[in-house]
C-alpha positions as CSV (number, residue, x, y, z in Angstrom):
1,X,11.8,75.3,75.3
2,X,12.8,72.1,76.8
3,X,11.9,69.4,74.2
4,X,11.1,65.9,75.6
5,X,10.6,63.2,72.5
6,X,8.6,59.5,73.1
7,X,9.6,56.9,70.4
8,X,7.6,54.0,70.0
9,X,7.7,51.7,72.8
10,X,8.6,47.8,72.0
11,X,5.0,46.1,72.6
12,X,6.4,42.9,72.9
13,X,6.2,39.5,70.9
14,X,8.3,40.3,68.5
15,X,6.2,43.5,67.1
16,X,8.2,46.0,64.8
17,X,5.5,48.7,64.3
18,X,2.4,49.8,65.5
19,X,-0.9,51.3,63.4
20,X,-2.0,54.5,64.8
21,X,-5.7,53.7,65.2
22,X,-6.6,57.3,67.3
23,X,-4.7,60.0,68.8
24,X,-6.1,61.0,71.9
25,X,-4.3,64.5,72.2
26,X,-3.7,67.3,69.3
27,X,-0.8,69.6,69.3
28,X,-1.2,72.3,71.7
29,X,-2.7,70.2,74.6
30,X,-1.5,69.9,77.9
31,X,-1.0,66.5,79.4
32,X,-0.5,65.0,82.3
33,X,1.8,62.1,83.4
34,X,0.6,58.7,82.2
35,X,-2.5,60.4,80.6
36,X,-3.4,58.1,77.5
37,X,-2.3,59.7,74.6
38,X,-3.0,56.9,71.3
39,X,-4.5,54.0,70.7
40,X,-2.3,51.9,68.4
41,X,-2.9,48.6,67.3
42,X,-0.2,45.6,67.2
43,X,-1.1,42.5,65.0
44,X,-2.2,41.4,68.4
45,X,-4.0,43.6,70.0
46,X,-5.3,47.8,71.0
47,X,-2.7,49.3,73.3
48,X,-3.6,53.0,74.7
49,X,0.0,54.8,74.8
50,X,0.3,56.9,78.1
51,X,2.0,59.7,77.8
52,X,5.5,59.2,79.8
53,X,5.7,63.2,81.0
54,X,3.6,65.8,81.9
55,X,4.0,68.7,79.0
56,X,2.3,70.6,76.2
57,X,2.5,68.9,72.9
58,X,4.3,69.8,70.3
59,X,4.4,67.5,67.4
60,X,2.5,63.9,66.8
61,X,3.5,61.5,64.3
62,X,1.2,59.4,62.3
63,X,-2.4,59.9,61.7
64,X,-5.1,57.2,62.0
65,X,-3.9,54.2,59.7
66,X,0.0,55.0,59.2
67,X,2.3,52.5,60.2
68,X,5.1,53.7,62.9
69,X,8.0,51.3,63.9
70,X,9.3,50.9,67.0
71,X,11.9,53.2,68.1
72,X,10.6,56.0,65.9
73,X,9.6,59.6,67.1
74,X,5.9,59.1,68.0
75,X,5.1,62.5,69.7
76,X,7.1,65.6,71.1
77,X,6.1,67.6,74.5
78,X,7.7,70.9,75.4
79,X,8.4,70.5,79.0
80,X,8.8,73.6,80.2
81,X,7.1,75.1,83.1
82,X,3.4,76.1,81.5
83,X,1.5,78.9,83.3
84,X,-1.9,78.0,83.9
85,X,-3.0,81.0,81.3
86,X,-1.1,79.7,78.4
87,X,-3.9,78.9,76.1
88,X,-4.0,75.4,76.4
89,X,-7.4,74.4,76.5
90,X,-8.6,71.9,79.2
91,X,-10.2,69.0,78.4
92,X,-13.6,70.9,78.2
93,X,-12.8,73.1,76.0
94,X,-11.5,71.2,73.3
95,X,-14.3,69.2,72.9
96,X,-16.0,71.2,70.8
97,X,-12.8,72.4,68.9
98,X,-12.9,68.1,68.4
99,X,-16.5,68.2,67.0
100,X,-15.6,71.1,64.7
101,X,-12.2,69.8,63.1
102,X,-14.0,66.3,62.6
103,X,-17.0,67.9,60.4
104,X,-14.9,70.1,58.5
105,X,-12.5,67.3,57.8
106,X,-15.3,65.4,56.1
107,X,-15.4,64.5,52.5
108,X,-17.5,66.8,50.1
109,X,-19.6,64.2,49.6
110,X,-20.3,63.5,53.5
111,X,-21.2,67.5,54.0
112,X,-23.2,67.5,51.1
113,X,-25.5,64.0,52.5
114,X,-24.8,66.1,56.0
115,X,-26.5,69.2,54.6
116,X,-30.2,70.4,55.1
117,X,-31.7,70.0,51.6
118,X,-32.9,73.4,50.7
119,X,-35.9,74.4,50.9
120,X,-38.0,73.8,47.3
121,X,-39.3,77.0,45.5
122,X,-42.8,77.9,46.6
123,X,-45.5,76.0,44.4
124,X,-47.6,78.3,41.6
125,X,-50.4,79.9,43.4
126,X,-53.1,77.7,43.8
127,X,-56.4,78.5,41.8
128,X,-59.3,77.2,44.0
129,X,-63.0,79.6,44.8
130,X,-62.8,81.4,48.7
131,X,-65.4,79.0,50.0
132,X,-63.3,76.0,48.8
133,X,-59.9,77.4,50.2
134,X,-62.4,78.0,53.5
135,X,-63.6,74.3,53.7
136,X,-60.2,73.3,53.3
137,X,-58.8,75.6,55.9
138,X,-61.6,73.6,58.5
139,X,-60.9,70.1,57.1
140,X,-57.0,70.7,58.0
141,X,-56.1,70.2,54.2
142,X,-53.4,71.6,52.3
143,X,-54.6,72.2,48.8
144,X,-51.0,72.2,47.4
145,X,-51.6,68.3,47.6
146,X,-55.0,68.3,45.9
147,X,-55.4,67.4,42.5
148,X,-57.6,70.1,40.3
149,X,-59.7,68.6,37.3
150,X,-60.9,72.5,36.3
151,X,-59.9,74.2,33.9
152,X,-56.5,75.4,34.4
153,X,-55.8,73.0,37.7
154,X,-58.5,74.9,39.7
155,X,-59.3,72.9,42.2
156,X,-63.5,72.3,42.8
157,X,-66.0,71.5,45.4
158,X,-65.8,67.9,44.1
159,X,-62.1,68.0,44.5
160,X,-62.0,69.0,47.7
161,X,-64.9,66.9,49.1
162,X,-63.0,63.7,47.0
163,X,-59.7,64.0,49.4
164,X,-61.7,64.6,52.5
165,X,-63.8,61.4,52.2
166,X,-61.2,59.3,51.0
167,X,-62.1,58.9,47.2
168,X,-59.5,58.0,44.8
169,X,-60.8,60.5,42.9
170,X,-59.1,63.6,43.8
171,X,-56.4,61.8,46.5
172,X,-53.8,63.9,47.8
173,X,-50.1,63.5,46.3
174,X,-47.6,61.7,48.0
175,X,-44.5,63.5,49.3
176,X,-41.8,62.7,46.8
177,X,-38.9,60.9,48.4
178,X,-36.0,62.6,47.7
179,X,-32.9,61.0,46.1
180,X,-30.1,60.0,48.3
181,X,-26.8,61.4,47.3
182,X,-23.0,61.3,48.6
183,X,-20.5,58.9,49.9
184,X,-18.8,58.2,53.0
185,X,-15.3,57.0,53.1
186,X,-14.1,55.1,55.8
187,X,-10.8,54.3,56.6
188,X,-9.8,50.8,56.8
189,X,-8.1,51.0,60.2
190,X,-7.4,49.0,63.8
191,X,-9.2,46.0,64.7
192,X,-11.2,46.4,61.2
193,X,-7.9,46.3,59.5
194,X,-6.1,43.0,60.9
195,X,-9.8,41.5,60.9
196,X,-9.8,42.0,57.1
197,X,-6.4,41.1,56.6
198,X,-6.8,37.6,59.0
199,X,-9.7,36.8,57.1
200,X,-7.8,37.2,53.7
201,X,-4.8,35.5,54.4
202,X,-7.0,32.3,56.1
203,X,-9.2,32.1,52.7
204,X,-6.3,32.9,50.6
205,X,-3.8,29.7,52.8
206,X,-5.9,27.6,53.9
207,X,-8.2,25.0,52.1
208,X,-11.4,24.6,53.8
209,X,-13.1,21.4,54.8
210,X,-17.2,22.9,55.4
211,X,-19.1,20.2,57.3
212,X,-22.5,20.7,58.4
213,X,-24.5,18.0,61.1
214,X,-28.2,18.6,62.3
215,X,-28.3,17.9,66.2
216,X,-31.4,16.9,68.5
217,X,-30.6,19.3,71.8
218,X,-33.9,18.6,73.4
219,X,-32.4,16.7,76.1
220,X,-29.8,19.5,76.4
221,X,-32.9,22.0,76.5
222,X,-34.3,20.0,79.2
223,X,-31.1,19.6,81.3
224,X,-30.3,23.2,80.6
225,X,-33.6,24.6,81.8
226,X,-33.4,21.8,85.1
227,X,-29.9,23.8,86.0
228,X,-31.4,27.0,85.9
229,X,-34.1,26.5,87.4
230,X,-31.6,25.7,90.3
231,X,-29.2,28.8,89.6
232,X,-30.0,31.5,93.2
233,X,-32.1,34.1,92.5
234,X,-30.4,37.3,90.0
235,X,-27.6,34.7,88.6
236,X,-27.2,34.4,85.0
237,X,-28.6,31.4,83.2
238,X,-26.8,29.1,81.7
239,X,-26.7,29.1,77.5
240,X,-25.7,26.2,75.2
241,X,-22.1,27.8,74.9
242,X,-20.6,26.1,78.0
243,X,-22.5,22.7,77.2
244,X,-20.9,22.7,73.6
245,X,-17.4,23.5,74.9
246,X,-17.7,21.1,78.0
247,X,-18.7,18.4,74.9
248,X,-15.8,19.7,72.2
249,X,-13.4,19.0,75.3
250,X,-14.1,15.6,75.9
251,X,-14.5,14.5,71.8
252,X,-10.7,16.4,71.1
253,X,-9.0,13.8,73.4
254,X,-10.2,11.1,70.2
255,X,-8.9,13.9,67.7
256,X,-6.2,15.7,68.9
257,X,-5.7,16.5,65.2
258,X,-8.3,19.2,65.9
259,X,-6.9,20.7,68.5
260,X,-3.9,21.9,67.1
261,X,-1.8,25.1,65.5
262,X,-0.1,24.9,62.5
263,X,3.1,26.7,62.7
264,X,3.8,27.3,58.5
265,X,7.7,29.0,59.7
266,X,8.3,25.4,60.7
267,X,6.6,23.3,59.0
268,X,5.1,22.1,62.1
269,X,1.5,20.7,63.2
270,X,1.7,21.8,67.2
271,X,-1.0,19.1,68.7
272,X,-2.0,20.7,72.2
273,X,-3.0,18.6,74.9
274,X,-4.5,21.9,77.0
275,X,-7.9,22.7,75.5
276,X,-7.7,26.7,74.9
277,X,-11.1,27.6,73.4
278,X,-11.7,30.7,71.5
279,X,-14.6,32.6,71.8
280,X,-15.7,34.6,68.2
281,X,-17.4,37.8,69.8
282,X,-18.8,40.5,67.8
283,X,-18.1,43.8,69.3
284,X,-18.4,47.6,68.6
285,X,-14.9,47.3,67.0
286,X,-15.3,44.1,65.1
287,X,-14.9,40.8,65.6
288,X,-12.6,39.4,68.6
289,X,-11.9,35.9,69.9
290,X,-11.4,36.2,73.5
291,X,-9.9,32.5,74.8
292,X,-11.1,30.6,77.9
293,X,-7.3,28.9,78.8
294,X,-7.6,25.7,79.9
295,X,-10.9,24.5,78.9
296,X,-10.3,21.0,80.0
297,X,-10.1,21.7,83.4
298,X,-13.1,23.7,83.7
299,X,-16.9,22.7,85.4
300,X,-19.7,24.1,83.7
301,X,-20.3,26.7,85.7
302,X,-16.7,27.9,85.9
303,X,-16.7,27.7,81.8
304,X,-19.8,29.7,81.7
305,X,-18.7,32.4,84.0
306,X,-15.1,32.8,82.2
307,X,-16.8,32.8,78.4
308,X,-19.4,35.4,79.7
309,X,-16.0,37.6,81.3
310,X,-13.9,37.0,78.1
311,X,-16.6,37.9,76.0
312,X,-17.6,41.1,78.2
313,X,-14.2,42.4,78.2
314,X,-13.8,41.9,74.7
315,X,-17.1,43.5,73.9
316,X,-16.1,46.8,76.1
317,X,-12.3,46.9,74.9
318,X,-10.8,45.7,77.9
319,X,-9.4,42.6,77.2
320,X,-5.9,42.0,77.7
321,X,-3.1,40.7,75.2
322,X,-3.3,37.6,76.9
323,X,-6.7,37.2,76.7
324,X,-7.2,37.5,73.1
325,X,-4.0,35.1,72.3
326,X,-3.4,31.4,72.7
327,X,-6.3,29.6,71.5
328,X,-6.0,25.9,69.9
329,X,-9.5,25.5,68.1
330,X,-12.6,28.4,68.2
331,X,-16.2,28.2,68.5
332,X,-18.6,30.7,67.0
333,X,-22.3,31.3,67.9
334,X,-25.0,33.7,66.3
335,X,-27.3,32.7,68.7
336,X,-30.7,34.2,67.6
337,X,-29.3,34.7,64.6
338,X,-27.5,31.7,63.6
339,X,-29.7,31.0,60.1
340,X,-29.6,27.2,59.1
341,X,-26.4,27.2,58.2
342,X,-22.9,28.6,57.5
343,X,-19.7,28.2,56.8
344,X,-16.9,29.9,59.7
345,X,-13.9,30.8,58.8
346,X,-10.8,29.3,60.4
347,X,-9.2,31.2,63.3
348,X,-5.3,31.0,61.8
349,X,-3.3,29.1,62.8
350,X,-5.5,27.0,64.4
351,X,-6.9,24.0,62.2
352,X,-10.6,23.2,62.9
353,X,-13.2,26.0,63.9
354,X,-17.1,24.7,65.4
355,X,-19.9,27.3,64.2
356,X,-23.1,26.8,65.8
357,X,-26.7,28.0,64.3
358,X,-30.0,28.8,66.2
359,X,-31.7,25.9,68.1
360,X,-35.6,25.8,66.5
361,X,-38.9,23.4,67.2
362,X,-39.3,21.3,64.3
363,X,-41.6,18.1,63.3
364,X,-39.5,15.3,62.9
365,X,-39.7,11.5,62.5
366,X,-38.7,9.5,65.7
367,X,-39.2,5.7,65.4
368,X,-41.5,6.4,62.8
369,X,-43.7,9.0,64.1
370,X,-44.0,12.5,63.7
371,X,-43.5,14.6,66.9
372,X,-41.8,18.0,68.2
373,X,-37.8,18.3,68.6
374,X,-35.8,20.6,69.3
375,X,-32.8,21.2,66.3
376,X,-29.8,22.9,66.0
377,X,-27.4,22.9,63.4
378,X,-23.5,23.0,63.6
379,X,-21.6,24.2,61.3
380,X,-17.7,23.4,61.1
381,X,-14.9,24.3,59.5
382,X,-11.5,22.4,58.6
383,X,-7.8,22.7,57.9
384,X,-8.4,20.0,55.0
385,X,-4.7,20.1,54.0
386,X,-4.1,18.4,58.1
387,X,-7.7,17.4,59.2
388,X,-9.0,15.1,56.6
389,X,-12.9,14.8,55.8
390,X,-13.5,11.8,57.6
391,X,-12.0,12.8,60.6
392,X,-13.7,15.9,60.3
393,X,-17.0,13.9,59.7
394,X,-16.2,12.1,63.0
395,X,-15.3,14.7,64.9
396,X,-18.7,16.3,64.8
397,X,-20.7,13.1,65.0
398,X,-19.2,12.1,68.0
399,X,-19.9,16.1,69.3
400,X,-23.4,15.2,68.2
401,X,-23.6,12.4,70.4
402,X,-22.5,14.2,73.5
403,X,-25.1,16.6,73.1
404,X,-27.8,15.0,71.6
405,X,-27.4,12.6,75.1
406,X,-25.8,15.7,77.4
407,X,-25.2,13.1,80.8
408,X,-22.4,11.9,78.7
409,X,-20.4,15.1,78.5
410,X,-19.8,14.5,82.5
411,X,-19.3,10.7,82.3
412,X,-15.3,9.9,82.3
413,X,-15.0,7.3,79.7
């Protein structure tokens, strides 16, 4: 056998080890030359491992979750010459071998929730006369389900006729739900797993500074509806997303404190005059923040067209390393969803982080009379230990005002 053995490649930026997140080959495959192998999963980002040689596998190191450092043996291939009739199975084939090793992996507690209840124990006979059991048998009722008030639970005339018209009286018995039993364990792996640890690490460092401002966008609605209403036929219409970061551009060059990284090895605040806007996209992984580089130097168009392909390569796991790195402040959006209010967590190391909540019809009082606006909420987070509240506070009331009067956002001051 000659015995071919792939370490762990260096992924760059300074990464030391790798989580194995899924292995895309078993031992006993066959693979071919740059065929992916593993998903692993860098502080930064998922990088699918092709396979460097074209062999049969002989040994894989790691399973889903473990931690392998770079240089370390990741996965053997025997690279001798393999006759077509070896046994390795094709692709095909081990599909179902797949399926099969994945159920009978499961916990007990999954098989048993995974398991056909059994079937209950036939009821007692039921006691009813052979013209009531043949009136049933017309009016399509089961008299397991009737109630008997004869003697002994025989079921009567009256009975019968009670459930068939309706009547309280002799109702049928509701299907008792069954209680749920087992657990599933899921391993707290890949994007789930650096999600949970960023998360901890920002709440656990960083003091938040929550600042909430209502905002009147139904100039921006107006505006935004004029746009589209110009857009060629089949194009995508424009959402408040580009507006807001169009606006957040123009307010950071009055607080560049917002715009910054703060780089805790140093004891540095890193003020950025580029605008790189993150992008907080749910996906079927987790949560990503995509960034739209240069913000500042976009039209509206061209930032709706990049935060829509961020966001869609995000969302189907193409996104590159670059891509998902590099951003100076984030936005969030729950569109439809977006509740009242709430309070975002800050994208470390960044410093400030603009949440925004669902845009609703409300009555408000304008120059003393009641009448019909359109409202939206933002919802902000800040770095209180470098953006200080009023700061904050201005921040967003000067985002307000961009909005709430949207020609500004494309006046130069």
């Amino acid at each position: 056998m000659s015995r071919y053995v792939f370490k762990m490649p260096d992924l760059g930026e300074g990464t030391v080890s790798a989580e194995v997140v899924e292995w895309k080959v078993k031992v006993g495959d066959t693979v071919k030359e740059d065929q992916v192998i593993a998903e692993v999963m860098t502080d930064k980002a998922a990088v699918e491992i092709p396979s460097p040689v074209t062999g049969r596998v002989v040994s894989i190191t790691g399973q889903p979750g473990d931690m392998v450092a770079v240089g370390s043996e990741l996965i053997a291939f025997d690279t001798s010459d393999t006759p077509a009739s070896d046994g390795a199975p094709s692709a095909k084939s081990a599909a179902p071998a797949i399926a099969a090793a994945a159920i009978s992996a499961a916990t007990p507690q999954a098989a048993a929730a995974a398991t056909p209840a059994a079937a209950p124990a036939s009821a007692s006979r039921v006691m009813a006369s052979p013209a009531t059991r043949r009136k049933a048998h017309v009016a399509g009722v089961d008299l397991a389900t009737v109630n008997g008030t004869g003697p002994g639970g025989r079921i009567s005339a009256q009975d019968l006729e009670a459930v068939i018209s309706g009547k309280d009286g002799g109702a049928a018995k509701p299907a008792a739900r069954a209680p749920r039993k087992g657990v599933e364990e899921i391993k707290i792996i890949g994007v789930r797993r650096v999600i949970a640890e960023r998360m901890s690490a920002a709440k656990r460092n960083i003091p938040h500074f929550a600042y909430v401002e209502e905002v009147d966008v139904t100039e921006l609605e107006a505006l935004r509806q004029y746009l589209n209403s110009r857009l060629p036929k089949g194009a995508l219409s424009l959402t408040y997303l580009p507006f807001l970061v169009a606006a957040l551009v123009r307010v950071l060059e009055s607080f560049p404190q917002c715009n910054a990284l703060h780089d805790a090895e140093r004891n540095l605040i890193l003020r950025h005059s580029a605008v790189h806007v993150g992008i907080a996209t749910q996906t079927p992984d987790g949560l990503k923040v995509p960034v739209v580089k240069h913000a500042e130097a976009r039209s509206l168009h061209d930032l709706a067209a990049e935060i829509r392909r961020v966001s869609e390569a995000a969302r189907t796991n193409k996104a590159t390393r670059d891509e998902l790195m590099g951003s100076t402040i984030t936005v969030t959006s729950l569109g439809r969803l977006g509740g009242i209010a709430s309070t975002p967590v800050i994208n470390a190391p960044e410093v400030a982080i603009v949440g925004v909540n669902k845009a609703v019809e409300r009555a408000v009082v304008v120059d003393g009379a009641i009448t019909i606006r359109r409202v939206m909420n933002l919802s902000s987070s800040f770095d209180h230990r470098f953006v200080d509240g009023f700061d904050a506070a201005a921040m967003i009331q000067a985002l307000k005002e961009r909005l709430e009067h949207p020609a500004t956002i494309f006046i130069q001051d």
